[in-house]
C-alpha positions in Angstrom: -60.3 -37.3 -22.5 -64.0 -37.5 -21.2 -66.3 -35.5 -23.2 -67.8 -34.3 -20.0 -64.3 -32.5 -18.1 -65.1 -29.3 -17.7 -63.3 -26.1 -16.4 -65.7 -26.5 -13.2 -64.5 -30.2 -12.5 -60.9 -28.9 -12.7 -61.3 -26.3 -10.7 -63.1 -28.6 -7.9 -59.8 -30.8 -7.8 -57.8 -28.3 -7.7 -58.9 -27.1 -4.1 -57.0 -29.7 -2.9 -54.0 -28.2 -4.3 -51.6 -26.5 -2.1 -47.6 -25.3 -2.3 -45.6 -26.6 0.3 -45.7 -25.6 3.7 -49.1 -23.5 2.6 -52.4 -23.6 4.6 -54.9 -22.8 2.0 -55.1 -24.4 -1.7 -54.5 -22.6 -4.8 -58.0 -22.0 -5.5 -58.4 -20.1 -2.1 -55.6 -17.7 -2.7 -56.5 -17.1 -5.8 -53.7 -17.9 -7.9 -55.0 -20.1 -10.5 -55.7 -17.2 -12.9 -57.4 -19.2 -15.9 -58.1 -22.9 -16.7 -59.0 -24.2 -20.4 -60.5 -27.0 -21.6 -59.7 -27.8 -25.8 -59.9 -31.5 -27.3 -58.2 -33.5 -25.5 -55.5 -30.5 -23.6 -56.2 -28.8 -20.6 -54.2 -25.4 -19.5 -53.7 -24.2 -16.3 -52.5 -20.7 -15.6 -51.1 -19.8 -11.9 -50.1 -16.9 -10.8 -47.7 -16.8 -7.8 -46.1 -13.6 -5.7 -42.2 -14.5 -6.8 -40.6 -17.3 -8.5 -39.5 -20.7 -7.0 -38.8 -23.8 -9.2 -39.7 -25.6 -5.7 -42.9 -24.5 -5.3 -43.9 -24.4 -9.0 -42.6 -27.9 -9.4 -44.8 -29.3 -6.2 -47.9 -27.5 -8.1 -47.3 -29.1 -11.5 -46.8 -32.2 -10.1 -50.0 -31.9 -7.7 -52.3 -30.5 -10.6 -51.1 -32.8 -12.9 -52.2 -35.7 -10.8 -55.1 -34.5 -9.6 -56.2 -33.8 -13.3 -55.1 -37.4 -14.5 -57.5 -38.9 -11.8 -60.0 -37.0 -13.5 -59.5 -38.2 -16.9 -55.9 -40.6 -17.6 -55.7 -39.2 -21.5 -56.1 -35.7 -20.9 -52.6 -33.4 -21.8 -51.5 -31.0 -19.6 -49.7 -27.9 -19.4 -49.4 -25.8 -16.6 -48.0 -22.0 -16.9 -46.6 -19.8 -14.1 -46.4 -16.2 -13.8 -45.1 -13.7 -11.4 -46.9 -10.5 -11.7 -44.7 -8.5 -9.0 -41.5 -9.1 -11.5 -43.7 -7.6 -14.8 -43.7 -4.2 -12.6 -40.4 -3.4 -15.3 -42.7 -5.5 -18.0 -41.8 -5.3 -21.6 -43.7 -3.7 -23.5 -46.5 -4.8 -25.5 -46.5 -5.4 -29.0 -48.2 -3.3 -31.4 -49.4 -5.5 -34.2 -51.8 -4.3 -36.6 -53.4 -7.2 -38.1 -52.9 -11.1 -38.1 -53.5 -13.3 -40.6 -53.6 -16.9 -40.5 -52.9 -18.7 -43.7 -54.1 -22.0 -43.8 -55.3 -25.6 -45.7 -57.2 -28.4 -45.0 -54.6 -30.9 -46.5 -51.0 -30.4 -47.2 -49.3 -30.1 -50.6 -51.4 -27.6 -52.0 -48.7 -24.6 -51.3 -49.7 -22.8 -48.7 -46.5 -21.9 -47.2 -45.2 -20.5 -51.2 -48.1 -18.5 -51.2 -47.4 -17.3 -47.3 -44.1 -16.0 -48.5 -44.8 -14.5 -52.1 -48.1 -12.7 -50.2 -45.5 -11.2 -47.4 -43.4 -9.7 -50.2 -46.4 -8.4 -52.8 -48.0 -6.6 -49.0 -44.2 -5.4 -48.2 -44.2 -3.5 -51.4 -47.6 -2.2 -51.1 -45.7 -0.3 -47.9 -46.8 -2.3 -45.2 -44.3 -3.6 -42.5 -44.7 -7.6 -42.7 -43.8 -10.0 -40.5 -44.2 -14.0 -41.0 -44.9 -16.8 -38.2 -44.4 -19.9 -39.4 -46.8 -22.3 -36.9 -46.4 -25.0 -39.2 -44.7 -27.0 -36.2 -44.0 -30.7 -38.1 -42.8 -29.0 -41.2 -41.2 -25.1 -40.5 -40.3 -24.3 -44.5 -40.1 -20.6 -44.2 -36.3 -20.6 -42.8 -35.5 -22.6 -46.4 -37.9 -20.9 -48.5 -36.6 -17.3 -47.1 -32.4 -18.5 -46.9 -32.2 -17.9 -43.3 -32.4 -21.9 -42.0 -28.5 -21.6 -40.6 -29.5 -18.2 -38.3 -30.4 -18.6 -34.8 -32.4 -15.5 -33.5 -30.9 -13.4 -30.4 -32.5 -11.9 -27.3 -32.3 -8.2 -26.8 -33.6 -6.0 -24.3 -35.8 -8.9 -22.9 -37.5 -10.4 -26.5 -36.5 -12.8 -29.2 -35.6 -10.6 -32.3 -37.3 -12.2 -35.4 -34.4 -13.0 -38.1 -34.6 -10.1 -40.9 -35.2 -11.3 -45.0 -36.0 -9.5 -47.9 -37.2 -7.0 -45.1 -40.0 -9.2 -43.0 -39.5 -10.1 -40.0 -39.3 -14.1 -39.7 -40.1 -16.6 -36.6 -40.3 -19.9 -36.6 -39.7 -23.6 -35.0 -37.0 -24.7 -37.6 -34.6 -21.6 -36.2 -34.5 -24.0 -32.5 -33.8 -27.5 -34.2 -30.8 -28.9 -35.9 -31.5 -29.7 -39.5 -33.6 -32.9 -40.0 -34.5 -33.2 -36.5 -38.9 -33.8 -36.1 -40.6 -32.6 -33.6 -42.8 -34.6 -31.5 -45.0 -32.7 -29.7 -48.6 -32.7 -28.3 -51.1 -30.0 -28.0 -50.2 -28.2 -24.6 -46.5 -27.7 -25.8 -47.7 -26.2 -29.6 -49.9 -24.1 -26.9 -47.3 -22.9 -25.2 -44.9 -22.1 -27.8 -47.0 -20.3 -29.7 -47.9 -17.9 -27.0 -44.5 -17.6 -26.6 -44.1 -16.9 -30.5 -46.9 -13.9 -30.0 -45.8 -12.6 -26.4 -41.9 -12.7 -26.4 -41.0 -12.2 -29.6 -40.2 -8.4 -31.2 -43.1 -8.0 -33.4 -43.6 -4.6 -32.2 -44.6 -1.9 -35.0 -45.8 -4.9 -37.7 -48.7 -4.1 -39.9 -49.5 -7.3 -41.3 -48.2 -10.7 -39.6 -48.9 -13.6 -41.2 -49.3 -16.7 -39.8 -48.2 -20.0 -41.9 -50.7 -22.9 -39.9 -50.2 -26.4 -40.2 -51.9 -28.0 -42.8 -54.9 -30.0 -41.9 -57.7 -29.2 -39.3 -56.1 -31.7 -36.2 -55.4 -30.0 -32.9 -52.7 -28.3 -33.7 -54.2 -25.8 -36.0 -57.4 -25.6 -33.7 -55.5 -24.9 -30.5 -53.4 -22.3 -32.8 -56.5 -20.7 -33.9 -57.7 -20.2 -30.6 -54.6 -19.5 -29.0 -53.5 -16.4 -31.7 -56.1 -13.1 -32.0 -56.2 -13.6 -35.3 -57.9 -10.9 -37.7 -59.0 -13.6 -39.8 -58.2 -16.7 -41.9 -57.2 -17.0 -46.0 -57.7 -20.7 -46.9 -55.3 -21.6 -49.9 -56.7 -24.9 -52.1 -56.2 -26.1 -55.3 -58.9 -26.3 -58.1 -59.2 -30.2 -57.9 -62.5 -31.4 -55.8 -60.9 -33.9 -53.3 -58.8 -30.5 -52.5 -61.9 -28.6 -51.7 -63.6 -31.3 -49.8 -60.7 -30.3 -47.2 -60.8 -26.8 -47.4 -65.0 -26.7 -46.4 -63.6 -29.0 -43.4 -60.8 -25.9 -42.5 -63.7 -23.4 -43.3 -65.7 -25.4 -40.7 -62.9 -25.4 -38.4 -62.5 -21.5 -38.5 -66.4 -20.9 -37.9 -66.1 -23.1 -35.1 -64.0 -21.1 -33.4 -65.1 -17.4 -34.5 -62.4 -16.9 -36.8 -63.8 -14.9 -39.9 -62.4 -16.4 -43.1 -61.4 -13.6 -45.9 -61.2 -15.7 -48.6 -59.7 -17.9 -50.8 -57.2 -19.0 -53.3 -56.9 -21.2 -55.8 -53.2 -22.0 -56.3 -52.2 -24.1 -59.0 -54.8 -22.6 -61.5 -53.7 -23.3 -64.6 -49.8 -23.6 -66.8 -49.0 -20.4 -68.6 -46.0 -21.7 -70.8 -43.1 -19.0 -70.2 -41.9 -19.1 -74.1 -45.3 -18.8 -75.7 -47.5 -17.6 -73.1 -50.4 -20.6 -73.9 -52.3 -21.4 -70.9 -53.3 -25.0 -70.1 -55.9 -26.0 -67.3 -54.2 -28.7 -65.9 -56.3 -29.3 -62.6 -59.7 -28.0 -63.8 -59.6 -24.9 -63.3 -62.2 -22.4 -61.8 -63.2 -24.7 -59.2 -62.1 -22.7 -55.9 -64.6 -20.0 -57.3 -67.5 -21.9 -57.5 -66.9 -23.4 -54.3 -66.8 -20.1 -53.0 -70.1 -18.5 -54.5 -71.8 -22.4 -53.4 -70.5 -21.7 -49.7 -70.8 -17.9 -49.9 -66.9 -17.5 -49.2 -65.2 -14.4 -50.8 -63.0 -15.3 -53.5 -59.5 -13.5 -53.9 -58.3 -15.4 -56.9 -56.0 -17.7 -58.5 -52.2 -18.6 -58.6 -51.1 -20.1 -62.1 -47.7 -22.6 -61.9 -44.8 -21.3 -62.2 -41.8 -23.8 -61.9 -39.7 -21.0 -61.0 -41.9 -20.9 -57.6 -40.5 -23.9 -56.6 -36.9 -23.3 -57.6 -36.8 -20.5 -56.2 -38.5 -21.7 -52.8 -35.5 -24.4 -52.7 -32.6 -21.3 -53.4 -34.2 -19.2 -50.2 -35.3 -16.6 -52.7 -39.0 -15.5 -53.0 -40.2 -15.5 -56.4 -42.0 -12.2 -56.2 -38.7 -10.6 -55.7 -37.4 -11.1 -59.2 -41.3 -11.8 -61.4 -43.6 -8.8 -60.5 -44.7 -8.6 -63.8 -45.3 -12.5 -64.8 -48.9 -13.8 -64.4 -48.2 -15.7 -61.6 -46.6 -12.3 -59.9 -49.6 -10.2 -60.7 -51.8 -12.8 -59.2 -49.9 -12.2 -55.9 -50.4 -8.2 -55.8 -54.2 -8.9 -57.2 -54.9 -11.1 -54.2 -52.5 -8.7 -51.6 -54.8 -5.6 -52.8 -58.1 -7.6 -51.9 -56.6 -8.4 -48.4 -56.1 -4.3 -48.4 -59.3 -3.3 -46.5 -58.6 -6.3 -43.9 -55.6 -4.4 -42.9 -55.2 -2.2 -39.5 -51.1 -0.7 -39.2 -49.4 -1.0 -36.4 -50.1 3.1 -36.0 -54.2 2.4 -36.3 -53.6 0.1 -33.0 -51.8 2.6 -31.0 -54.2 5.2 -31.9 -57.3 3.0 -30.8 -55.9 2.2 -27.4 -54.7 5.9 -26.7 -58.8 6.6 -27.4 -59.5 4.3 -24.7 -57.2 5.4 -22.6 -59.1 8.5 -22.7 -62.4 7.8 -22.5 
């Protein structure tokens, strides 16, 4: 897409939009609500009186075009909304705080680390929830045992599957097992507002929000697409792993996301039978980064093989090690997260004070 588009240009071509049989374009009644511009995806929110797949058809295929003359490359996704049938609106969710957990390369964990942290902040007494935004690689559903369930619509919202007592959403409960997904930024887009909007999170404390790995357009357009509280980068101690993770922390500062901190998974070996511990990938180097970068540091994961078996089972391992190194590790770095934290009751309370004021 050319560097140059901008929300203005978009907005000039749309004025020759109209619905059928309409005198005036969609700019001059008003109805196009909000247009973005991110990397190479532009979104185009319209807002219409009542629904008509005829109408809303003509105006995707009309915008559409008239963006692609603009710039041939550029991804489009165009949303419709009808405020006049949101008078009997859900309503909102009440989320306390969200986390994104993320990495600047795969393999390091992350997702392990997403699941173990749910459990260590659901025993703390928060209520967690989990959004798995990994879109090419949804392990949650396998790591929590609840890949086979489908999740069910009532009263108007997608109820997130229930495991171990989280609340769980992701991509892998919509695909058959094995099946990829192929898709480009303005679908990610879309499904992850749908993830945030129409799905029951209401009452969670804490969600956490497993990104994909990497700092492509997915994550970006994720980060800017979820109100996120703020990021935790997970990375292991080895330095072609934290060459990636200043490229994520570059990401996040890029688009105002405050980073929390970060751990070092993969520390070190503590041998079950004799309790030696071996540094296996140099270990200590997460912490340095962080003091060199001025990142706070929330501490270090040893390995566990039990992590992984119990990841393939659909069993977190916090569930059945509080007390092993690698267990403590996961409440040490949930209790550092602690003053990060609004409940869902904090929330409700704020907006009732603005309601009065």
């Amino acid at each position: 897409m050319k560097e140059n588009l901008t929300v203005e240009q978009i907005r000039e071509v749309l004025k020759n939009v109209k619905a059928p049989a309409a005198r005036a374009s969609i700019i001059e009644l008003n109805q196009v609500v909000k247009v973005e511009v991110r990397e190479s995806s532009v979104v185009v929110d319209i807002s219409l009186k009542e629904h008509s797949s005829l109408v809303e058809k003509s105006l995707k295929f009309q915008i559409e075009k008239a963006i692609a003359e603009l710039s041939s490359d550029a991804q489009v996704a165009v949303n419709f909304s009808h405020p006049q049938e949101h008078e009997t609106a859900k309503p909102q969710n009440r989320i306390g705080s969200i986390i994104a957990v993320g990495s600047g390369k795969g393999g390091v964990g992350k997702s392990a680390v997403t699941v173990n942290l749910a459990v260590a902040l659901q025993r703390a007494g928060h209520r967690v929830g989990i959004l798995d935004c990994d879109i090419y690689g949804p392990s949650i559903p396998t790591m929590l045992g609840v890949a086979d369930q489908k999740p069910m619509m009532l009263n108007g919202r997608i109820q997130p599957i229930q495991a171990f007592d989280l609340k769980v959403m992701s991509a892998g409960f919509f695909v058959e097992p094995g099946q990829g997904l192929i898709w480009r930024g303005p679908m990610i887009h879309k499904l992850i507002q749908q993830f945030i909007q129409d799905v029951d999170w209401d009452g969670t404390d804490v969600l956490l929000v497993d990104l994909p790995p990497g700092t492509g357009d997915a994550p970006l357009s994720l980060s800017q697409t979820i109100p996120l509280t703020g990021a935790v980068m997970v990375s292991m101690p080895q330095k072609i792993s934290l060459i990636d993770v200043h490229k994520g922390a570059s990401m996040f500062n890029q688009v105002k996301v405050p980073i929390l901190g970060v751990i070092e998974n993969m520390s070190h070996y503590v041998c079950p039978s004799c309790s030696h511990d071996e540094e296996i990938f140099d270990r200590g180097g997460v912490e340095k980064f962080c003091k060199e970068q001025g990142l706070a540091y929330l501490g270090d994961i040893p390995i566990d093989s039990r992590i992984r078996k119990l990841s393939d089972e659909g069993r977190p391992y916090l569930q059945d090690n509080l007390d092993s190194p690698a267990g403590k590790a996961f409440v040490t770095i949930s209790k550092r997260l602690a003053p990060f934290i609004r409940t869902a009751e904090d929330v409700e309370e704020l907006d009732a004070i603005k309601v009065s004021i």
